[in-house]
PDBQT receptor file of N, H, CA, C and O in Angstrom, charges set to zero:
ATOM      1  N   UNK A   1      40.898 136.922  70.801  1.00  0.00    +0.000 N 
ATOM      2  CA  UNK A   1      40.175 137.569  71.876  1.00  0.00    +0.000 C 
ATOM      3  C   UNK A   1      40.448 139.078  71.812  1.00  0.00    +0.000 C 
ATOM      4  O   UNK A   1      41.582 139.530  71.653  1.00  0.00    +0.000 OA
ATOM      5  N   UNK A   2      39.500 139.727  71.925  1.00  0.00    +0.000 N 
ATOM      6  H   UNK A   2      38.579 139.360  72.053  1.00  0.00    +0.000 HD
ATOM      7  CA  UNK A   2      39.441 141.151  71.986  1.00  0.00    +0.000 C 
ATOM      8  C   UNK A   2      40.007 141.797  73.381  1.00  0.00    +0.000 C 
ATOM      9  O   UNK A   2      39.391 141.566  74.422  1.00  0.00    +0.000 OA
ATOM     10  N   UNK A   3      40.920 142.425  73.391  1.00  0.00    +0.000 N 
ATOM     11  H   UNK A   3      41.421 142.613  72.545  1.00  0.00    +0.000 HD
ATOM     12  CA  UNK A   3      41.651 143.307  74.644  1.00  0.00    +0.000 C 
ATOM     13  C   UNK A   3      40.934 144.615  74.677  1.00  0.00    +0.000 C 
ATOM     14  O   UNK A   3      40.076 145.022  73.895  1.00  0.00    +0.000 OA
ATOM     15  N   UNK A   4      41.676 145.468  76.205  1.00  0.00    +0.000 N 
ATOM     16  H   UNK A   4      42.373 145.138  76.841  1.00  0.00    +0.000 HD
ATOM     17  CA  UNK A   4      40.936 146.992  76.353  1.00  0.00    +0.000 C 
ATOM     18  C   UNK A   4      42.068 147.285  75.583  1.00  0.00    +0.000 C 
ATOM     19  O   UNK A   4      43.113 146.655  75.747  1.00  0.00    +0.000 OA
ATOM     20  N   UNK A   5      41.942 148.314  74.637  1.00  0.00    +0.000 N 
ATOM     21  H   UNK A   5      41.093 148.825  74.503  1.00  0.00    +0.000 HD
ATOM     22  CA  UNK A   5      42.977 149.303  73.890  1.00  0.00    +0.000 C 
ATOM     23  C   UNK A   5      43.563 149.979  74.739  1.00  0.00    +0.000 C 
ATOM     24  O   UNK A   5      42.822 150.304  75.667  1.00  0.00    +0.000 OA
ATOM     25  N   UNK A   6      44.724 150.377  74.826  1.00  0.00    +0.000 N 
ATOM     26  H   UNK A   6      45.326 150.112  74.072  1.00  0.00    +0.000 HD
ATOM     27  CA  UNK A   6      45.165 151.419  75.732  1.00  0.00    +0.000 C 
ATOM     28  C   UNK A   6      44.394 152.716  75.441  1.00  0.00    +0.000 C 
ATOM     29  O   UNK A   6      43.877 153.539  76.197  1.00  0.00    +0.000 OA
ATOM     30  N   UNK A   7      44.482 152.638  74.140  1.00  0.00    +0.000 N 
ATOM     31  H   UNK A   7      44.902 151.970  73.526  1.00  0.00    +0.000 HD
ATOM     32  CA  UNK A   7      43.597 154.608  73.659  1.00  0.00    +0.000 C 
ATOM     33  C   UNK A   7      42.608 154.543  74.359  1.00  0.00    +0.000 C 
ATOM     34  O   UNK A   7      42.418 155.561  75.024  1.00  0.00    +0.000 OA
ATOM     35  N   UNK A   8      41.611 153.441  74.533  1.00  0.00    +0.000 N 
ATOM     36  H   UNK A   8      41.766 152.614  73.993  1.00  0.00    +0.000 HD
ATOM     37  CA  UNK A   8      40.771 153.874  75.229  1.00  0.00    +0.000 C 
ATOM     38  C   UNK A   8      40.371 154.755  76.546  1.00  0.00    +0.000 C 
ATOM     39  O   UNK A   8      39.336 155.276  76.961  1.00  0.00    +0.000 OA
ATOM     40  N   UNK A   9      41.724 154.652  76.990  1.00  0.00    +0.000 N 
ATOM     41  H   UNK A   9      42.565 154.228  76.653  1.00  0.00    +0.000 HD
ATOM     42  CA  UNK A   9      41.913 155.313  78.561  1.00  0.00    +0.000 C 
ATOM     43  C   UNK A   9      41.955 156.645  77.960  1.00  0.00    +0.000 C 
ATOM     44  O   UNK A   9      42.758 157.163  78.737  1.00  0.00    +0.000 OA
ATOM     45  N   UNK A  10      41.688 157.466  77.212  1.00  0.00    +0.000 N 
ATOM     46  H   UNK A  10      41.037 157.045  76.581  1.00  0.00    +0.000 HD
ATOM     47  CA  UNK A  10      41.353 159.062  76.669  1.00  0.00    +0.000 C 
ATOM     48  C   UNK A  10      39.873 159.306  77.109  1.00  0.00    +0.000 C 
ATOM     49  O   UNK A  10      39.375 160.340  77.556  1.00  0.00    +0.000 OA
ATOM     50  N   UNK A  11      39.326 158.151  76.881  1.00  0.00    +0.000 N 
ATOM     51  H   UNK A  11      39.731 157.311  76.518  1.00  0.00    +0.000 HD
ATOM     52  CA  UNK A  11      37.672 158.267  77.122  1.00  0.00    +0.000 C 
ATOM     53  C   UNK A  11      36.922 157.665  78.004  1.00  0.00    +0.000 C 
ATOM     54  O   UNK A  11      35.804 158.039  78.361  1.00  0.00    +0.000 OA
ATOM     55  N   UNK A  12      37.636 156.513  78.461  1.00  0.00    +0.000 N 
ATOM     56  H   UNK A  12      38.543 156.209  78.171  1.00  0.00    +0.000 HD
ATOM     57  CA  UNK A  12      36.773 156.044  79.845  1.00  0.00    +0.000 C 
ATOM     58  C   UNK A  12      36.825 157.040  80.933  1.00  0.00    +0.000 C 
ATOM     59  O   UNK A  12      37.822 157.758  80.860  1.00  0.00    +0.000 OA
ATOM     60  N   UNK A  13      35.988 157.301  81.979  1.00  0.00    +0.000 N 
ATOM     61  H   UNK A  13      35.178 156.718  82.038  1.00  0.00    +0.000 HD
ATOM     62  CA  UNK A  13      35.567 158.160  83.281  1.00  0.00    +0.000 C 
ATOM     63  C   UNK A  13      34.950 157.171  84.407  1.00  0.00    +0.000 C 
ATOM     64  O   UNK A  13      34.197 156.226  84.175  1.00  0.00    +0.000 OA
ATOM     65  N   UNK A  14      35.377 157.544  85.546  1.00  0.00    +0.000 N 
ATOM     66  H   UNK A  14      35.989 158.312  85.735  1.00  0.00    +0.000 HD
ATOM     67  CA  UNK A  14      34.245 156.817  86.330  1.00  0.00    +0.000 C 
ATOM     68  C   UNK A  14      33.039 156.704  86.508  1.00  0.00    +0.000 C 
ATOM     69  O   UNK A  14      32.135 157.517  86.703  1.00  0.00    +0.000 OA
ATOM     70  N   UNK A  15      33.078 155.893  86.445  1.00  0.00    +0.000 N 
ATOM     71  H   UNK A  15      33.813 155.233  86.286  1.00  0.00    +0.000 HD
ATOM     72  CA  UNK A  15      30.835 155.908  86.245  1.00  0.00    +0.000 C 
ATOM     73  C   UNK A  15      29.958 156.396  87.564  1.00  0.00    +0.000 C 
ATOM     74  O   UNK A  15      28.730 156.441  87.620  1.00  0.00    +0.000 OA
ATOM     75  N   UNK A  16      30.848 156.732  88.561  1.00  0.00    +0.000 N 
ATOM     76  H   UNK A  16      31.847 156.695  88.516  1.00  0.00    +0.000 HD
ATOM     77  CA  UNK A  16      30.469 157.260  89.391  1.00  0.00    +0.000 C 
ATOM     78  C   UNK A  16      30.270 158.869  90.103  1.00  0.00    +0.000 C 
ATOM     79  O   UNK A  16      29.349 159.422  90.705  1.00  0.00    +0.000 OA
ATOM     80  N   UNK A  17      31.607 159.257  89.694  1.00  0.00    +0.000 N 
ATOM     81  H   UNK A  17      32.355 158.808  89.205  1.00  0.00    +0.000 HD
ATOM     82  CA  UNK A  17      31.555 160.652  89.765  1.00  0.00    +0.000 C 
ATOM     83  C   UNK A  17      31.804 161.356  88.177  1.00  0.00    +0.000 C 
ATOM     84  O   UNK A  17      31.205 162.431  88.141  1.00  0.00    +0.000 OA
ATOM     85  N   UNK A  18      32.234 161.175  87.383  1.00  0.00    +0.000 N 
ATOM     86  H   UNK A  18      32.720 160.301  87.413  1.00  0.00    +0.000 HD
ATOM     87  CA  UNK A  18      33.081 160.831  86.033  1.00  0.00    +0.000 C 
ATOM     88  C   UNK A  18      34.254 161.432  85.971  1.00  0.00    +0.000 C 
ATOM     89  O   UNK A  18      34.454 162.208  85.037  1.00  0.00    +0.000 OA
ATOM     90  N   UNK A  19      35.403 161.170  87.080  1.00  0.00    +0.000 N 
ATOM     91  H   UNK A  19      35.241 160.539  87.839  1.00  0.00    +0.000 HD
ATOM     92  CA  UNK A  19      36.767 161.387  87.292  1.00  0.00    +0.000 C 
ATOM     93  C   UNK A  19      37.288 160.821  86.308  1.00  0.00    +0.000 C 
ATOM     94  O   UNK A  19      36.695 160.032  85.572  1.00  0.00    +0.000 OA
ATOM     95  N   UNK A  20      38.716 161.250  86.177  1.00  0.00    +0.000 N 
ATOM     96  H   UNK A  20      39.197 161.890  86.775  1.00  0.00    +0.000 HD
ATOM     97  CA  UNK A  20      39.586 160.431  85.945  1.00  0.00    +0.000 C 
ATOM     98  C   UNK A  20      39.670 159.491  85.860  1.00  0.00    +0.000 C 
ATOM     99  O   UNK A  20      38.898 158.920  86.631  1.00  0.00    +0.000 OA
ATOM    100  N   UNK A  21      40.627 158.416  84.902  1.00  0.00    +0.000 N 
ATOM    101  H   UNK A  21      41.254 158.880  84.276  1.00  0.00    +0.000 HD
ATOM    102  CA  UNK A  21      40.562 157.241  85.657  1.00  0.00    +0.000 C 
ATOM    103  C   UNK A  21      42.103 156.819  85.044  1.00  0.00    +0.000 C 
ATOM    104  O   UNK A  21      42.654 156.818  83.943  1.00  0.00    +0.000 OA
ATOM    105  N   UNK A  22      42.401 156.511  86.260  1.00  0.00    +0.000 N 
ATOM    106  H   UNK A  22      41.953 156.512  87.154  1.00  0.00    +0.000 HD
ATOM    107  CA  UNK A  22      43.989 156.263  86.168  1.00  0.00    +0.000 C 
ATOM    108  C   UNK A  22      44.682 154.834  86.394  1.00  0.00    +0.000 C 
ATOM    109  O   UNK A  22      44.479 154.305  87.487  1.00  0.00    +0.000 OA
ATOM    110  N   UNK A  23      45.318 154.299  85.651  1.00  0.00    +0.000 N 
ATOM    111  H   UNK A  23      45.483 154.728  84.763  1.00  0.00    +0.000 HD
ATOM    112  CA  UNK A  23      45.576 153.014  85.037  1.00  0.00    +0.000 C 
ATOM    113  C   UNK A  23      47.048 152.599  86.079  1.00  0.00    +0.000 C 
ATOM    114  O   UNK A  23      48.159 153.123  86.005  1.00  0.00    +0.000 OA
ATOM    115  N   UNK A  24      46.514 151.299  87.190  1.00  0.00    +0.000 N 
ATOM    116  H   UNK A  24      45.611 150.873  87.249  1.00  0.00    +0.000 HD
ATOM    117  CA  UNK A  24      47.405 150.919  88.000  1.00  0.00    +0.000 C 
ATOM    118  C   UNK A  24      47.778 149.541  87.931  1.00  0.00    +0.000 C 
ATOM    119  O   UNK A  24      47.020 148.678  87.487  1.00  0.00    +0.000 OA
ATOM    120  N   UNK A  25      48.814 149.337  88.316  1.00  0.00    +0.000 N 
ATOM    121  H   UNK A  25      49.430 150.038  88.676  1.00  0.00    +0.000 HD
ATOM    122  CA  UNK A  25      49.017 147.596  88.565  1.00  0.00    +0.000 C 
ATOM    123  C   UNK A  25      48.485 147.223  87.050  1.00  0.00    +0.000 C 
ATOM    124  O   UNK A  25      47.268 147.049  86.976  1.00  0.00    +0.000 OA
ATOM    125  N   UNK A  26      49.283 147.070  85.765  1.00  0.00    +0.000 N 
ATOM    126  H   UNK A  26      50.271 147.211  85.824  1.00  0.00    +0.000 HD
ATOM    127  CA  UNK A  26      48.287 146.408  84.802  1.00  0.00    +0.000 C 
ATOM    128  C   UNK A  26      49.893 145.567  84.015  1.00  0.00    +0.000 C 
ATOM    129  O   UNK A  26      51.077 145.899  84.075  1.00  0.00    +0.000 OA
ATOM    130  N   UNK A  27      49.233 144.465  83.363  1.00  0.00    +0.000 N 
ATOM    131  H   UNK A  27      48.271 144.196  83.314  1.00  0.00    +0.000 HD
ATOM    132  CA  UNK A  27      49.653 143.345  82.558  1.00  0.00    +0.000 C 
ATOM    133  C   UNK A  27      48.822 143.679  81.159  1.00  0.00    +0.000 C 
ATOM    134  O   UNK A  27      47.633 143.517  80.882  1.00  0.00    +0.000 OA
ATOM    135  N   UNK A  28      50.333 144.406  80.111  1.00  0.00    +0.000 N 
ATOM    136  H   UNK A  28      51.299 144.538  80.336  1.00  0.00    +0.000 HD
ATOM    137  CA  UNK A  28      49.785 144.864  79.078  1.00  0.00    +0.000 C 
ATOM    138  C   UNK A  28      51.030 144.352  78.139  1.00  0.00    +0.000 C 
ATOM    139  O   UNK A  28      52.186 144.024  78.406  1.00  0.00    +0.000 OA
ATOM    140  N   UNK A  29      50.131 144.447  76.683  1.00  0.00    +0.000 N 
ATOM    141  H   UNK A  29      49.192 144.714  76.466  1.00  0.00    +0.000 HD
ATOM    142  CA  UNK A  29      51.531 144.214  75.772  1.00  0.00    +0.000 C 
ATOM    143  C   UNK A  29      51.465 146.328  75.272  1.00  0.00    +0.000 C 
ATOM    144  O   UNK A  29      51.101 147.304  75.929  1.00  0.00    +0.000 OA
ATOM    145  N   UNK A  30      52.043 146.174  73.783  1.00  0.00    +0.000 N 
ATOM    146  H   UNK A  30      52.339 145.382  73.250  1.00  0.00    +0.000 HD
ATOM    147  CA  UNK A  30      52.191 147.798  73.901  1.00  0.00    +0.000 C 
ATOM    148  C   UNK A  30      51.125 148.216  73.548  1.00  0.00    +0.000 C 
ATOM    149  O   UNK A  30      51.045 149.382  73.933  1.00  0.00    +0.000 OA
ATOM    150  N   UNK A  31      49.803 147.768  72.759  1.00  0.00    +0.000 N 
ATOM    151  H   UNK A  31      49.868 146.821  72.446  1.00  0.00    +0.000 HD
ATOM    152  CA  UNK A  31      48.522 148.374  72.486  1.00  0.00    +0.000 C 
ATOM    153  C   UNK A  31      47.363 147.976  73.415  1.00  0.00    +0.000 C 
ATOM    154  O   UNK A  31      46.294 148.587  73.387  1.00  0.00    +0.000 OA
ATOM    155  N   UNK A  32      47.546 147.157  74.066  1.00  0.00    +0.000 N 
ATOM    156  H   UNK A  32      48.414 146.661  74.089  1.00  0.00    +0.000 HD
ATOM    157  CA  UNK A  32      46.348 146.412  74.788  1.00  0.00    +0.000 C 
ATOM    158  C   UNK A  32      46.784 146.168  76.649  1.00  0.00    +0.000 C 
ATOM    159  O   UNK A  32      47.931 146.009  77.067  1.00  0.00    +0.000 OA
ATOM    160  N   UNK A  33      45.739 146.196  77.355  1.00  0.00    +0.000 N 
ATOM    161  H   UNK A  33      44.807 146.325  77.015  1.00  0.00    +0.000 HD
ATOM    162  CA  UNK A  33      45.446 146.047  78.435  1.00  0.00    +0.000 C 
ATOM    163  C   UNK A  33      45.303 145.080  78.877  1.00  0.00    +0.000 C 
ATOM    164  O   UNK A  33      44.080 145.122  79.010  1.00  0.00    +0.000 OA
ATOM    165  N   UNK A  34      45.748 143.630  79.458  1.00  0.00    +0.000 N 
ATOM    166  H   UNK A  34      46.742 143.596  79.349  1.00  0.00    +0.000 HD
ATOM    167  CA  UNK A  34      44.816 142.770  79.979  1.00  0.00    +0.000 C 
ATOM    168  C   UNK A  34      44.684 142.332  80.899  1.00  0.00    +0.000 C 
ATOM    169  O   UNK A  34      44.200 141.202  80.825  1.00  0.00    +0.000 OA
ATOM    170  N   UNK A  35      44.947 142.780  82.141  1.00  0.00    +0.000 N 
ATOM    171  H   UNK A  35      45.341 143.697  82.202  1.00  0.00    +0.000 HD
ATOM    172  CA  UNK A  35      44.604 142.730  83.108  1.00  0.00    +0.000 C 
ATOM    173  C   UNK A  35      45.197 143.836  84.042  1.00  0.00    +0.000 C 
ATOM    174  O   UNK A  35      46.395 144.104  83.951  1.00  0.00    +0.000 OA
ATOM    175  N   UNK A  36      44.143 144.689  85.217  1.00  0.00    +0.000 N 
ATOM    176  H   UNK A  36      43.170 144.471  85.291  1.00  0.00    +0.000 HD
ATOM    177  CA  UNK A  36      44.579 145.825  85.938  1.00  0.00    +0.000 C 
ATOM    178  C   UNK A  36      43.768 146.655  86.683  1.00  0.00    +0.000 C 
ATOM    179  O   UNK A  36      42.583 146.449  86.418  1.00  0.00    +0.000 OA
ATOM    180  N   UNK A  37      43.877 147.197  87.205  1.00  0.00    +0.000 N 
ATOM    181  H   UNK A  37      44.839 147.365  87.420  1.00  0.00    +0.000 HD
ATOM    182  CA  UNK A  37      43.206 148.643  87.940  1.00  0.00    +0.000 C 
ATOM    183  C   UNK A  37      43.152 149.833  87.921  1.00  0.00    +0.000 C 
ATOM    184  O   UNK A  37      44.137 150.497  88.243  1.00  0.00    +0.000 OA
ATOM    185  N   UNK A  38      41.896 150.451  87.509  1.00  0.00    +0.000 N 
ATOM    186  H   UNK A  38      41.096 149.911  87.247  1.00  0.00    +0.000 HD
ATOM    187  CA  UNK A  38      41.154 151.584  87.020  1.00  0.00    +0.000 C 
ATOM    188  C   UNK A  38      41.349 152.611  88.578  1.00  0.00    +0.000 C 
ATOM    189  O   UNK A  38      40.854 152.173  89.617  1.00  0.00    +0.000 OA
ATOM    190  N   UNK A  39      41.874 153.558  88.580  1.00  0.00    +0.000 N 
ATOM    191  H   UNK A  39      42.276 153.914  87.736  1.00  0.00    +0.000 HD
ATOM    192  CA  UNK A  39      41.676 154.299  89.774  1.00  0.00    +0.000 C 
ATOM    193  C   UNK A  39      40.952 155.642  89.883  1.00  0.00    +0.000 C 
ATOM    194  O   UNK A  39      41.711 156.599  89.731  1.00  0.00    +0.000 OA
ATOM    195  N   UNK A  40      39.590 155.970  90.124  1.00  0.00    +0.000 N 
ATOM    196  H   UNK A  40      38.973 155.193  90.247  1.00  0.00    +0.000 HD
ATOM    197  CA  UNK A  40      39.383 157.176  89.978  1.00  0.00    +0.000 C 
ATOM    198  C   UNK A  40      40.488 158.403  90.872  1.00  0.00    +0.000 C 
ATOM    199  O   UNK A  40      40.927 158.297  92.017  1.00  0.00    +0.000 OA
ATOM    200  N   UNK A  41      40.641 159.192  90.173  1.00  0.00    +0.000 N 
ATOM    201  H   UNK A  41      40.284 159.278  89.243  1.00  0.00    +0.000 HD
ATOM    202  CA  UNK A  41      41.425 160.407  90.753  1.00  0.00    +0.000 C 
ATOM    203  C   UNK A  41      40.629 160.972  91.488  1.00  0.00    +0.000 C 
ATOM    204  O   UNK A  41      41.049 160.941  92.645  1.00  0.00    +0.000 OA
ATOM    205  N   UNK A  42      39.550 161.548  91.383  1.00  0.00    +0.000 N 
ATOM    206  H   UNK A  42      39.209 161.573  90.443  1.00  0.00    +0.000 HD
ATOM    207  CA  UNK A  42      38.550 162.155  92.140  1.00  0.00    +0.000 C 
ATOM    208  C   UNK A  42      37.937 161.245  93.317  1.00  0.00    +0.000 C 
ATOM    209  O   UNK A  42      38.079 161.683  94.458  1.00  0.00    +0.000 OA
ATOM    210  N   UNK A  43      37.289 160.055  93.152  1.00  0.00    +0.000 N 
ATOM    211  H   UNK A  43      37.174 159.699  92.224  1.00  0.00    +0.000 HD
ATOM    212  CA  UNK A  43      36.554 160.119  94.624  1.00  0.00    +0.000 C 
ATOM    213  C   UNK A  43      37.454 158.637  95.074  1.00  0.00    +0.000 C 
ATOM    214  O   UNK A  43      37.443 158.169  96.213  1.00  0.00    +0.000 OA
ATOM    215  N   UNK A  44      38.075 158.153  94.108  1.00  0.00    +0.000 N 
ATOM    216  H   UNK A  44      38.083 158.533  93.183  1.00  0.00    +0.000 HD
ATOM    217  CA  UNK A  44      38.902 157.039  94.843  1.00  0.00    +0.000 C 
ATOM    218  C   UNK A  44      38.507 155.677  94.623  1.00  0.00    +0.000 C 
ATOM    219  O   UNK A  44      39.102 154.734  95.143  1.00  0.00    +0.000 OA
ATOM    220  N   UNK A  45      37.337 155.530  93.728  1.00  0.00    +0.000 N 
ATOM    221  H   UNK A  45      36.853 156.297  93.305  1.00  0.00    +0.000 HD
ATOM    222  CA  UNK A  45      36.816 154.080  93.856  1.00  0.00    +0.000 C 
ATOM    223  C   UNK A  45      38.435 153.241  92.975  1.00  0.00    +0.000 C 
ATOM    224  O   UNK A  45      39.624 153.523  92.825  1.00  0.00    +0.000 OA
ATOM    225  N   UNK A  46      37.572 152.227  92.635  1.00  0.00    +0.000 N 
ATOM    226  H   UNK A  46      36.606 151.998  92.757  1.00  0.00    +0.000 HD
ATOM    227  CA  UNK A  46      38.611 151.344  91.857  1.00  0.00    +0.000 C 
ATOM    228  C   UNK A  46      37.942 150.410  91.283  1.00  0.00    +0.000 C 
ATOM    229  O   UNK A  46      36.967 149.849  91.782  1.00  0.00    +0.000 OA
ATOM    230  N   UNK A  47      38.738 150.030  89.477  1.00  0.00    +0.000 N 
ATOM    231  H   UNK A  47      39.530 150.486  89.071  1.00  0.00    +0.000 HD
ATOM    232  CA  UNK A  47      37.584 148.980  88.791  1.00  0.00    +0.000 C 
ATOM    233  C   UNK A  47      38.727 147.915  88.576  1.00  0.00    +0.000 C 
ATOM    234  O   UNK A  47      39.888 148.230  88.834  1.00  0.00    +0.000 OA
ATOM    235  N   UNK A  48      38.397 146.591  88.083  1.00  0.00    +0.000 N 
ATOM    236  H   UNK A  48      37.453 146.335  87.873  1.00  0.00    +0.000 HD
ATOM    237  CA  UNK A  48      39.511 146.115  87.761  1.00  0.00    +0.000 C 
ATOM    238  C   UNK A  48      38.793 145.636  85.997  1.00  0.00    +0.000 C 
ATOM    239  O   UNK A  48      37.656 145.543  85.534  1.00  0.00    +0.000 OA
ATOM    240  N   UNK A  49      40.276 145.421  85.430  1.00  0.00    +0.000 N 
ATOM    241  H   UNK A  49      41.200 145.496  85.806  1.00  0.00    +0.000 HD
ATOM    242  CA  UNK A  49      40.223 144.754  83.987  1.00  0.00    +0.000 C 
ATOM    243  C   UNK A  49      40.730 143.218  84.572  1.00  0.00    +0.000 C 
ATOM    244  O   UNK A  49      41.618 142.885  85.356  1.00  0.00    +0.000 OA
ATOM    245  N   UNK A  50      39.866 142.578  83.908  1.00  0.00    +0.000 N 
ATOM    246  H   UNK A  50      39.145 142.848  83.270  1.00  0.00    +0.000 HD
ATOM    247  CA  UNK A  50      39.777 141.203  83.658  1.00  0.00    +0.000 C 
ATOM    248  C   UNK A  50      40.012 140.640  82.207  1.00  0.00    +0.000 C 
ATOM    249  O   UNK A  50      39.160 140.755  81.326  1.00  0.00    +0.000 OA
ATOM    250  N   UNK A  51      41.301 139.985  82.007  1.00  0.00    +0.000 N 
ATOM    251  H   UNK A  51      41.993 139.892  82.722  1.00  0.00    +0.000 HD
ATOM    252  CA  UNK A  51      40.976 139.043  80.753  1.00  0.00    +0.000 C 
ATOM    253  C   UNK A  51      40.534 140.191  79.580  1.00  0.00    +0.000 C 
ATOM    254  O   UNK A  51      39.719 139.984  78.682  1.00  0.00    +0.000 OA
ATOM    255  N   UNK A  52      41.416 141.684  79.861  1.00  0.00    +0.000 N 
ATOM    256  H   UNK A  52      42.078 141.852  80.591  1.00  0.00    +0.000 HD
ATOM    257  CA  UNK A  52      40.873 142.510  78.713  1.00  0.00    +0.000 C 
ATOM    258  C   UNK A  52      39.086 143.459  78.762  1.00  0.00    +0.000 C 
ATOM    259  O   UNK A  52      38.608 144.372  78.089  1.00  0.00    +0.000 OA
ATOM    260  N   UNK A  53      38.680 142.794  79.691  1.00  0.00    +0.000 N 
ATOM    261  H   UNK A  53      39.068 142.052  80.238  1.00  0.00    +0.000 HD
ATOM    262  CA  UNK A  53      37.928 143.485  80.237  1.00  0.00    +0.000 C 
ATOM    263  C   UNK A  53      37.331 144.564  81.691  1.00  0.00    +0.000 C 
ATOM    264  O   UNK A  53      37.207 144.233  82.870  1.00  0.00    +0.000 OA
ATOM    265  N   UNK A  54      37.077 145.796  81.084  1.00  0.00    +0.000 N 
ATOM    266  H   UNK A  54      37.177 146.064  80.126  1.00  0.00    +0.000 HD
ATOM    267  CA  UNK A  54      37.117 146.628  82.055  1.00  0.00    +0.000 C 
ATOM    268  C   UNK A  54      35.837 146.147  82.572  1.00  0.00    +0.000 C 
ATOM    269  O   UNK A  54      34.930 145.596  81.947  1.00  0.00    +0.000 OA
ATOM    270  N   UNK A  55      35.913 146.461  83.889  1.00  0.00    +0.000 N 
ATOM    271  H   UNK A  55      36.650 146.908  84.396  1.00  0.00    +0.000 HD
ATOM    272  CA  UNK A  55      34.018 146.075  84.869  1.00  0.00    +0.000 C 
ATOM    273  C   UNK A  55      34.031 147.392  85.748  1.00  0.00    +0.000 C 
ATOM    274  O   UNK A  55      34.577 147.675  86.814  1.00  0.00    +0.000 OA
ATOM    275  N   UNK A  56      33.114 148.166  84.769  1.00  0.00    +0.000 N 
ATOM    276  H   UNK A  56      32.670 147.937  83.903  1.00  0.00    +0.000 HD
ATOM    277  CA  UNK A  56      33.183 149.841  85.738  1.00  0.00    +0.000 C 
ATOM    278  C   UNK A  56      31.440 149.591  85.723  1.00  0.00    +0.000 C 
ATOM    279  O   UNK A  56      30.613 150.203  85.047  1.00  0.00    +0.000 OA
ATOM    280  N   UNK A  57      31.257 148.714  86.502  1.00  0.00    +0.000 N 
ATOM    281  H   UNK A  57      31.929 148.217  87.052  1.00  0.00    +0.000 HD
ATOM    282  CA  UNK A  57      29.524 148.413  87.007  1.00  0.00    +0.000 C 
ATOM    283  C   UNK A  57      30.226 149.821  88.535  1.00  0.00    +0.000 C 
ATOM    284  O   UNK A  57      31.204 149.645  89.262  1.00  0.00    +0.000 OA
ATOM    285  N   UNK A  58      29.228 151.116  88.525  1.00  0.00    +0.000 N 
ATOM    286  H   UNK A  58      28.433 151.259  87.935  1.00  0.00    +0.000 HD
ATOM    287  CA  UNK A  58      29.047 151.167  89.892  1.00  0.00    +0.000 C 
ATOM    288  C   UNK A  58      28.534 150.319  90.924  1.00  0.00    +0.000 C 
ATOM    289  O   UNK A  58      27.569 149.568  90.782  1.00  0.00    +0.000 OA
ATOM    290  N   UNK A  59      29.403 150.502  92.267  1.00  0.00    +0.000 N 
ATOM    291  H   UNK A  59      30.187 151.112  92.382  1.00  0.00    +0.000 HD
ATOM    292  CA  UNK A  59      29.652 149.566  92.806  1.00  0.00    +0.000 C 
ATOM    293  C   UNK A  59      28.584 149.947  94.103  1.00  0.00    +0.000 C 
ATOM    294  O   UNK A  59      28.468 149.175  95.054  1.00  0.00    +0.000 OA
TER     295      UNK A  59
């Protein structure tokens, strides 16, 4: 199964304002993500990773 990379957090933004997005509460090994919460810095929303997958559907 394919995980979120950690590198990736260089390039994801919020899809809403395109803040920051700052990596909370997460269940990771040392390269991969799999499960957690996306926090924009700027307007505050929040995404979660599921099962390695990020869900940054604006909400």
């Amino acid at each position: 199964m394919m995980m979120m990379r950690r590198d990736l957090m260089n390039i994801l933004s919020c899809p809403h304002c395109q803040g920051e997005l700052e990596l909370k509460m997460a269940t990771d090994n040392d390269e991969e993500i799999v499960d957690g919460t996306l926090l924009c810095v700027s307007c505050g929303r929040s995404y979660q990773i599921e099962d390695g997958i990020p869900n940054l559907l604006p909400h």
